[in-house]
N, C-alpha and C positions, 0 to 999 in steps of 0.2 A: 509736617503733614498738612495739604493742602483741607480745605472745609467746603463740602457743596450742604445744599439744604433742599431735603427731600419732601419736595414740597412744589404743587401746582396752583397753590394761593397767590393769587398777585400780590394782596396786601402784605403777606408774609413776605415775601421774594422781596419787595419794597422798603420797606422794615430793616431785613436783615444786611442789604445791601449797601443801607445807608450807617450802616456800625464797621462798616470799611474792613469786614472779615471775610466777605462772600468769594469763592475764585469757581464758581459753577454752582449749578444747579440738577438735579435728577426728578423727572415727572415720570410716572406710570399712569396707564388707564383706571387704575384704583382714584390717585390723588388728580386725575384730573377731574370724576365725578364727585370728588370730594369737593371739588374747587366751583365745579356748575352747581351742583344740590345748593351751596351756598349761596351763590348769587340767585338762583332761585326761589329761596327764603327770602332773601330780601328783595326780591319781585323786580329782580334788574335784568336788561334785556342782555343774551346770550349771542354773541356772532364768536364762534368757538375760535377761529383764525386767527380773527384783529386782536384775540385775549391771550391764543399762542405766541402774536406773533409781537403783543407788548413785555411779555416775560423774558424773551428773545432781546430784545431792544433795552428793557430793565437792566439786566445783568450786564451785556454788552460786548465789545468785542475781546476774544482772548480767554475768556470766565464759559467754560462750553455747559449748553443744556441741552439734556436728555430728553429725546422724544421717542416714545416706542410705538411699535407698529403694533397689528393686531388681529393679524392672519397667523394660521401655522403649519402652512406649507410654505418650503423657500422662494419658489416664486412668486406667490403672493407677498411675503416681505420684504422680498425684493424690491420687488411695484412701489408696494406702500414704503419703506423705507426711500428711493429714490424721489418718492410724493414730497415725503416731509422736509428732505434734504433742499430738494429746488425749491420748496416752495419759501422757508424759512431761513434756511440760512443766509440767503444773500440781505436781511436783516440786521444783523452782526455777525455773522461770517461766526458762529461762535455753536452750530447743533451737532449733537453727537446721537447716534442710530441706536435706540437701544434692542439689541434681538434676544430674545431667549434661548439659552444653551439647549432645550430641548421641547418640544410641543408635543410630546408622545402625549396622550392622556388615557384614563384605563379604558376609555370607549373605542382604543385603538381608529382613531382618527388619520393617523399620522404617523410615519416612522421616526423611531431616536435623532435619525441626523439632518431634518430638516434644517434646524439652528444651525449645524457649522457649517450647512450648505449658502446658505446666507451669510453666513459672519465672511467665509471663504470669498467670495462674490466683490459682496461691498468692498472689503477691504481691496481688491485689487484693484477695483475702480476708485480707492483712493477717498469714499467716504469713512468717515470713523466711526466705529461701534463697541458700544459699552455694553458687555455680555453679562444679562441678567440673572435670574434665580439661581445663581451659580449655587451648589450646596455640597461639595464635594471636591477632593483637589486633582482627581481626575479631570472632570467638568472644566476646573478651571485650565490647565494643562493646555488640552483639547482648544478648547477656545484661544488661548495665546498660539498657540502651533497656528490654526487656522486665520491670523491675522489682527485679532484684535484691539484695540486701540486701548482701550480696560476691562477688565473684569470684575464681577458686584458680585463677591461671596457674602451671603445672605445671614452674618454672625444672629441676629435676634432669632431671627427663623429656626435656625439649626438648635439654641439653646431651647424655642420653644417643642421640637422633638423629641428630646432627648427627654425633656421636663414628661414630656404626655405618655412618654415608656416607661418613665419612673411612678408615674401615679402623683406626680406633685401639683398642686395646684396652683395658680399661677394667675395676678391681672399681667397685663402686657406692658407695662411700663417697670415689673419689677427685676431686680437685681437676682442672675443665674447667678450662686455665690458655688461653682464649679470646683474649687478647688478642697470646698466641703465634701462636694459628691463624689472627689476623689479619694477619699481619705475616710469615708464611708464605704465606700466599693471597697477600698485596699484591706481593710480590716475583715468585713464580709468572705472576702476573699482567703486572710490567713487564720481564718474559724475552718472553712470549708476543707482550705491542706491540713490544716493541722486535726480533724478530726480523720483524716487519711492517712497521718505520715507514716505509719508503717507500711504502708503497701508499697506494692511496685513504683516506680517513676511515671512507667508508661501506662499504670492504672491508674494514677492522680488526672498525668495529662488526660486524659482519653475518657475521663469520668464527666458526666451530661454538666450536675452542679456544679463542678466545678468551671466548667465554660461558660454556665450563664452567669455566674460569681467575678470573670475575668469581664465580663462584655456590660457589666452591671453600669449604667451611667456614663455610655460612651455613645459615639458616632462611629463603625468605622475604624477606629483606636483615638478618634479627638472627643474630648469630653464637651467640648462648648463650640459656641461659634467662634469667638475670638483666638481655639485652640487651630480654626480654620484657617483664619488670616492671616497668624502666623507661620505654617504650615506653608501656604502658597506663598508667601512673601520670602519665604528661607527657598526654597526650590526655583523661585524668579531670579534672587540675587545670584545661588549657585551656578544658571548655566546662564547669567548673560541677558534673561528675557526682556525685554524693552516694553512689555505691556504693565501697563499701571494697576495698583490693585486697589477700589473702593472697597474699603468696608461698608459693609450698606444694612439696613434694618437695624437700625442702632434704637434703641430702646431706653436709655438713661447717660449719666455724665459717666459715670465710674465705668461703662461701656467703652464710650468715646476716651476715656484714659488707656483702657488696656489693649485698644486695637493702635491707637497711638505707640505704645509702648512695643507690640508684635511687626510695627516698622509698616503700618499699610501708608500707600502714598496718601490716600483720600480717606475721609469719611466724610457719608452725604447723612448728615441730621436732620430730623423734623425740627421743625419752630420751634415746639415747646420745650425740646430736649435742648436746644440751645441757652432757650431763656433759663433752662434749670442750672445751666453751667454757669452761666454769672450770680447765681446766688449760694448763699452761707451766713449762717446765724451770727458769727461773727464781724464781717462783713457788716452787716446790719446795725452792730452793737458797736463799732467804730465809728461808723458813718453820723450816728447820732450822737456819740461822745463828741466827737471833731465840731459837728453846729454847734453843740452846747458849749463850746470851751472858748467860742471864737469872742477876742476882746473888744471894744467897742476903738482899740484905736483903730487894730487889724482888720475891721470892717472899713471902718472911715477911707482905708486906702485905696475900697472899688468904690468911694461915691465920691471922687475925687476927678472925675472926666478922663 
């Protein structure tokens, strides 16, 4: 599984680039005001391009990064998409188009298929686009049909859904332990038939409690995001689809294992979730055994030139 890092901080992108793991990067307009607010606090001057266009040149050629547009009609992303494309890639030859699978919003702004009018577009003209807020595996489908280069099914995001239907409460950095909530629903569930069972079949199925007892702790029939990833990733490998699948919105390491394990090509990590992956108490409690145990000749043999 390839590792982008989801992240429009230079420092970080610098950082993590230099630990020789980086093979891309994914920015949005969230993480890139995340990236100016900061250089702002420290009262550093902003030329938004020459800071794109070092992130660009950081990572390098071959390792692609995400730049999204920020219209939501397709001809407007169109524009701005071909903007970002000339304008940065011939940098390192390395930007990939990020469009949104849909900009409907409930102010009816916009119709459903702006996005794959654009993803449709671009791609024949041969720019690459990685299809964002994916949250569904229809979505994703759609998007690979219409040409796309990857897909970003949105695992954190969907588990934080599911969590706000269940009434759970939740920081964002914590562990969906889904397999709980499955095994919760199932039980829920063989109270609700079992206070039925003598009735009809077609009274059980047909019965209100019982349906919202089946539907308790899902998306759709997936209980998590990561139940997403692997979902599009088995439907990808079945007919052949040549579009890559980032898991994206990753939230913690035990995340980044099980979307590894659901077979996604990518997952693009924040900083911190990476820096979480190289730690363990253990780990710590070696590292400090090994100083302490080190003998004065075994030392002598690095001060030796």
């Amino acid at each position: 599984m390839k590792i982008f890092v989801d992240t429009a901080k230079l420092n970080e992108i610098e950082e993590a680039c230099s630990w020789g793991i980086v093979d891309g990067v994914t920015t949005n307009p969230s993480l890139i005001k995340r990236a100016v607010d900061d250089l702002r606090v420290n009262k550093k001057s902003i030329d938004i391009e020459e800071y794109i266009g070092k992130i660009c040149k950081t990572v390098g050629e071959g390792r692609p990064v995400s730049l999204e547009v920020i219209s939501l009609t397709s001809e407007k992303m169109i524009e701005e998409a071909k903007l970002l494309y000339e304008k940065f890639n011939p940098i390192a030859h390395n930007v990939v188009i990020k469009i949104p699978i849909n900009t409907r919003t409930d102010k009816g702004e916009t119709t459903n298929y702006e996005g794959l009018k654009a993803i449709s577009r671009l791609s024949k003209e041969e720019i690459p686009v990685n299809v964002t807020l994916v949250m569904n595996v229809g979505q994703a489908v759609l998007a690979a049909k219409a040409g796309a280069r990857y897909v970003s099914p949105f695992a954190g995001r969907v588990d934080d859904y599911i969590r706000k239907k269940l009434g759970i409460e939740f920081q964002k950095g914590d562990y969906f332990d889904f397999q709980l909530v499955k095994r919760v629903a199932s039980e829920k569930l063989n109270q609700k038939i079992g206070d039925r069972v003598n009735k009809p079949l077609a009274t059980i199925y047909l019965d209100e409690d019982t349906k919202r007892a089946v539907s308790l702790g899902q998306d759709d029939g997936l209980y998590s995001g990561v139940e997403l990833v692997k979902a599009i990733v088995k439907i990808f490998r079945i007919y052949g689809i040549k579009t890559e699948v980032i898991a994206a919105s990753i939230r913690n390491p035990r995340q980044v294992r099980e979307v590894a394990e659901a077979g996604a090509d990518i997952a693009t990590i924040p900083f911190k979730v990476l820096e979480k992956m190289l730690q363990h108490p253990k780990t710590v409690e070696g590292i400090e055994k090994f100083s302490e145990d080190v003998v004065p000749e075994y030392r002598e043999l690095f001060n030796m030139g």
